[in-house]
NUMIVEX-515219 format. One record per residue (C-alpha): residue number from 0; x negated, y, z; residue in three letters. Coordinates in Angstrom, 2 decimals. Layout:
NODE     n         X         Y         Z   res
NODE   NUM         X         Y         Z   ALA
...
//
This chain:
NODE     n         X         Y         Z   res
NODE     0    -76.80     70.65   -136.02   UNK
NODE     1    -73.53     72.73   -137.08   UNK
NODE     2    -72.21     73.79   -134.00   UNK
NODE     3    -68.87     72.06   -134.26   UNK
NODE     4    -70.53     68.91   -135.18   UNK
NODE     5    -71.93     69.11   -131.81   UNK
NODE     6    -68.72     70.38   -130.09   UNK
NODE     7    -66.91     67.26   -131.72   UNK
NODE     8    -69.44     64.94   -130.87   UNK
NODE     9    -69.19     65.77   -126.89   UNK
NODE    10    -66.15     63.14   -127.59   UNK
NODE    11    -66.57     61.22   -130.45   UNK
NODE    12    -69.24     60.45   -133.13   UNK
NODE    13    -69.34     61.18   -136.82   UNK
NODE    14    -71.28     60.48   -139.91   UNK
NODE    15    -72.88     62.57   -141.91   UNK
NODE    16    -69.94     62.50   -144.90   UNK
NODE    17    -67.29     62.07   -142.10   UNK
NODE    18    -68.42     65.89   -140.45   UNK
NODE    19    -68.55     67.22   -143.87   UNK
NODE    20    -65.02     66.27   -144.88   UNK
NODE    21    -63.99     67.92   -141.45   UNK
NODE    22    -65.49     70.84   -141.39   UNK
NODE    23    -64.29     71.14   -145.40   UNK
NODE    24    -60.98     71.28   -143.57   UNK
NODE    25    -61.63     74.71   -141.47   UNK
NODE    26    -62.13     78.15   -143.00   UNK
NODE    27    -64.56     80.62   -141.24   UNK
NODE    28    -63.65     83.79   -140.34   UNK
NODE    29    -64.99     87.08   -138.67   UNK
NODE    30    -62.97     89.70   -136.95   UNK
NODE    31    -64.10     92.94   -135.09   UNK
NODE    32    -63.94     94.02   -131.58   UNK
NODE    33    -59.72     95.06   -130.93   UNK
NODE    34    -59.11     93.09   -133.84   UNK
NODE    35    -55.71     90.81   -133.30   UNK
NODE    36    -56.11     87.20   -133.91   UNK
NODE    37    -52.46     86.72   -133.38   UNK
NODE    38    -49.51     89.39   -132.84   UNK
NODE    39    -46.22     88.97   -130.82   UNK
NODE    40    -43.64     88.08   -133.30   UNK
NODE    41    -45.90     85.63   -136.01   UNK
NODE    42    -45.60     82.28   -137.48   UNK
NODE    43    -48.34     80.68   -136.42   UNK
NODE    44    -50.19     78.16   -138.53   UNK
NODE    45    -53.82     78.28   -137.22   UNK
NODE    46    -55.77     76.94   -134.44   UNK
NODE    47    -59.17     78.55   -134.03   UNK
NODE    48    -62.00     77.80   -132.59   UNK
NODE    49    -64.58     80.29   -131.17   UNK
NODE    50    -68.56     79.67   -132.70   UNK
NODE    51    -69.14     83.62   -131.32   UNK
NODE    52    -67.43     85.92   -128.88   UNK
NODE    53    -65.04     86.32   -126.66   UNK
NODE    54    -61.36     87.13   -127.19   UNK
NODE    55    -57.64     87.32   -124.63   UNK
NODE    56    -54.70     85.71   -125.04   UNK
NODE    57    -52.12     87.89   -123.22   UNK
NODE    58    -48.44     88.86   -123.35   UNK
NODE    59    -46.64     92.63   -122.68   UNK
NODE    60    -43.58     92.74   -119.90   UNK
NODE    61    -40.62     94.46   -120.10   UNK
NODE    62    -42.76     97.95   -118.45   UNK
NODE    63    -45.76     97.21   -121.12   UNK
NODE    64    -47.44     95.61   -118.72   UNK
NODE    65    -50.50     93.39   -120.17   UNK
NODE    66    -50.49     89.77   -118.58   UNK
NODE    67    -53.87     87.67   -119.62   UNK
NODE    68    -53.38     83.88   -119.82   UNK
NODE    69    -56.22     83.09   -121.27   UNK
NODE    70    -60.03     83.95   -122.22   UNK
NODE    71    -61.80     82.35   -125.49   UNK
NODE    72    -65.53     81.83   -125.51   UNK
NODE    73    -68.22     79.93   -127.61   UNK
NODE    74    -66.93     76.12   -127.87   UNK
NODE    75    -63.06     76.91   -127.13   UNK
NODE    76    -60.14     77.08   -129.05   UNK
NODE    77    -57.30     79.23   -129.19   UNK
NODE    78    -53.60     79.80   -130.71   UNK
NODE    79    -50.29     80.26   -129.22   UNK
NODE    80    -49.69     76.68   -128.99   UNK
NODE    81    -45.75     76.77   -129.11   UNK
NODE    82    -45.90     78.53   -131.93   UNK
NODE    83    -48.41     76.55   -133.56   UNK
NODE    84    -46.46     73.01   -132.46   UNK
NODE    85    -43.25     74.13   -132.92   UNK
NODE    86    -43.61     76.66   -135.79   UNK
NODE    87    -41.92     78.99   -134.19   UNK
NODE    88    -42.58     83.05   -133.94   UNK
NODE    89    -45.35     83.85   -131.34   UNK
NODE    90    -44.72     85.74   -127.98   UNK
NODE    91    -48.27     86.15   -127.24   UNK
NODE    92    -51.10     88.57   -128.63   UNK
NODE    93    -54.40     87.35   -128.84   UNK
NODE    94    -57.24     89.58   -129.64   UNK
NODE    95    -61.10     90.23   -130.22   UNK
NODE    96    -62.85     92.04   -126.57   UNK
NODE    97    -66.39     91.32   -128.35   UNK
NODE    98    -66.97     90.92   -132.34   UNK
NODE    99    -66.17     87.35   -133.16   UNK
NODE   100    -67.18     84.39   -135.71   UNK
NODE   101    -64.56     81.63   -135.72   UNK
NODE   102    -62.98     78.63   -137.81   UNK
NODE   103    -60.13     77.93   -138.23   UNK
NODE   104    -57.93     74.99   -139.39   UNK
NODE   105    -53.94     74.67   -139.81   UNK
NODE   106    -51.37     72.54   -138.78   UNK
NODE   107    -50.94     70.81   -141.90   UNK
NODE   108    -55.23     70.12   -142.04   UNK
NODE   109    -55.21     69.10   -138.46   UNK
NODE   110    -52.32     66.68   -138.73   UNK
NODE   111    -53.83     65.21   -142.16   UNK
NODE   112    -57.29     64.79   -140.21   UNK
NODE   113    -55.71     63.26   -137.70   UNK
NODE   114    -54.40     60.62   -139.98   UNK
NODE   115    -57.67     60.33   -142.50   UNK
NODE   116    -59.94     59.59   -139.22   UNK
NODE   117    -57.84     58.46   -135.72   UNK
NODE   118    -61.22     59.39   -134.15   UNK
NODE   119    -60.22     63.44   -134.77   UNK
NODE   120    -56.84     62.41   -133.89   UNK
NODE   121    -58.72     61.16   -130.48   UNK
NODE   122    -60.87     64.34   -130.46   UNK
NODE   123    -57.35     66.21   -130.42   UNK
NODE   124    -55.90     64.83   -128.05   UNK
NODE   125    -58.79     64.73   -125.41   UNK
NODE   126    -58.91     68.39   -125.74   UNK
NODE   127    -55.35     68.88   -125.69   UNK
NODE   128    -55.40     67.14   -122.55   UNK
NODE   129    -58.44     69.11   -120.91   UNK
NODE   130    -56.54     72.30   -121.90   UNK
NODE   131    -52.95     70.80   -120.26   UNK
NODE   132    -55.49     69.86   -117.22   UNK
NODE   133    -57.39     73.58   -117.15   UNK
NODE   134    -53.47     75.54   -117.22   UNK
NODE   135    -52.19     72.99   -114.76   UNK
NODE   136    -55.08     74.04   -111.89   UNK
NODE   137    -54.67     77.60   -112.89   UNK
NODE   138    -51.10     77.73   -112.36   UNK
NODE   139    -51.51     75.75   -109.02   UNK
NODE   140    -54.14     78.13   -107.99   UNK
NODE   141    -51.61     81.17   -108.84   UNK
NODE   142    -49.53     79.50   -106.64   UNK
NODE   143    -51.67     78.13   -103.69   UNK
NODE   144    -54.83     80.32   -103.63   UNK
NODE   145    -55.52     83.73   -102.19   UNK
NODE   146    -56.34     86.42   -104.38   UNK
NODE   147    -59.60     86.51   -103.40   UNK
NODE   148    -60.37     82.86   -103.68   UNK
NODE   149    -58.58     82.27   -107.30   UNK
NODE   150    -61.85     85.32   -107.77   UNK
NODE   151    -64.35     82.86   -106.63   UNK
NODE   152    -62.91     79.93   -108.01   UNK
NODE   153    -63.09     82.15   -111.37   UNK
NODE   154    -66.67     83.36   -110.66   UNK
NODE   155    -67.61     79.28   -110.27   UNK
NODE   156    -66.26     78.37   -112.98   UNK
NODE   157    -66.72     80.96   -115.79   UNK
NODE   158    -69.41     82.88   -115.05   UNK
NODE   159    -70.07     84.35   -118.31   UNK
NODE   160    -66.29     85.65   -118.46   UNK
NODE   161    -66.94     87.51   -115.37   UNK
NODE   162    -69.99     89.38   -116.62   UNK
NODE   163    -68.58     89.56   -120.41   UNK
NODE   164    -64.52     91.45   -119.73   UNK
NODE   165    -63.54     94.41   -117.60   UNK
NODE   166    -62.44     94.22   -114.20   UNK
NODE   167    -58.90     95.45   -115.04   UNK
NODE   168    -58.41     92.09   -117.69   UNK
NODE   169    -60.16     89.95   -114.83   UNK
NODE   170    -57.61     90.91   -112.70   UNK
NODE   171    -54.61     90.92   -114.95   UNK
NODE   172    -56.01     87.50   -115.18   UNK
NODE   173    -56.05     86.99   -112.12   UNK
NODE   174    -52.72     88.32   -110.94   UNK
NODE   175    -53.51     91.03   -109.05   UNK
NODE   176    -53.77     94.70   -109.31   UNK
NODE   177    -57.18     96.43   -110.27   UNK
NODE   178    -57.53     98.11   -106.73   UNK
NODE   179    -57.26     94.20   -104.63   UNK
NODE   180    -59.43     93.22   -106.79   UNK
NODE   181    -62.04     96.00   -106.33   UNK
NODE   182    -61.71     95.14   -102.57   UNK
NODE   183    -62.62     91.18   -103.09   UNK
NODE   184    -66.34     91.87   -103.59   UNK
//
């Protein structure tokens, strides 16, 4: 089974013809370790969708300091999501820590998917949701949790990014500074 067929059908159900005409919809890309995705400063048309790798979504302060918001591995997607909804320029840089396979699909695809089949209009939305739900606990756990326990909460929950990025992006992720984090375990 493709592995977006299977991804998709954690939510809904297709047939045969129906996945085809989806996936006709996405374009498959590769892109090398340090490769950008997506540069500070873009239009952004593209959502993408990770089938290999692992990439950071991350912005620069004032000082050039690197923020991470987010990690992308197999079975997530990625974009700077104002950008993409509002088709605006992006403020975030997302790039490629591992070499990558993705797909991607564009606004204009996903919103005339969305209105060939409601189900991928459903699909959509259920993940948009789970990703509003995952940023929601991570910004409440900036706010309420130790440093050390937003590490275990972390390690419980994505294992494989622990093992997979450097301690300096876990704890950019994380909020604190490389040396607190060094001291957590």
């Amino acid at each position: 089974m493709h592995p977006l067929r299977r991804h998709i059908e954690e939510v809904i159900s297709l047939e045969d013809a129906e996945f085809d005409h989806v996936l006709s919809h996405f374009t498959p890309i590769k892109k090398r370790k340090h490769q950008y995705l997506i540069q500070e400063g873009e239009l952004i048309d593209k959502e993408y969708w990770v089938i290999k790798g692992c990439l950071r979504a991350y912005v620069l302060d004032e000082s050039g300091r690197e923020h991470i918001i987010q990690f992308a591995l197999e079975d997530w997607w990625v974009t700077d999501y104002q950008a993409f909804e509002k088709q605006v320029k992006s403020q975030i840089y997302i790039d490629c820590l591992e070499d990558c396979e993705l797909l991607y699909i564009t606004k204009s695809d996903r919103e005339k998917l969305s209105q060939e089949f409601h189900k991928m209009e459903r699909f959509w939305a259920r993940k948009t949701k789970f990703g509003y739900i995952a940023s929601q606990n991570r910004v409440l756990s900036l706010l309420k949790n130790t440093a050390k326990e937003r590490y275990e909460l972390m390690s419980a929950q994505y294992p494989n990014i622990i093992q997979r990025v450097s301690k300096k992006m876990i704890a950019s992720y994380l909020g604190v500074s490389r040396e607190t984090l060094s001291r957590l375990y």
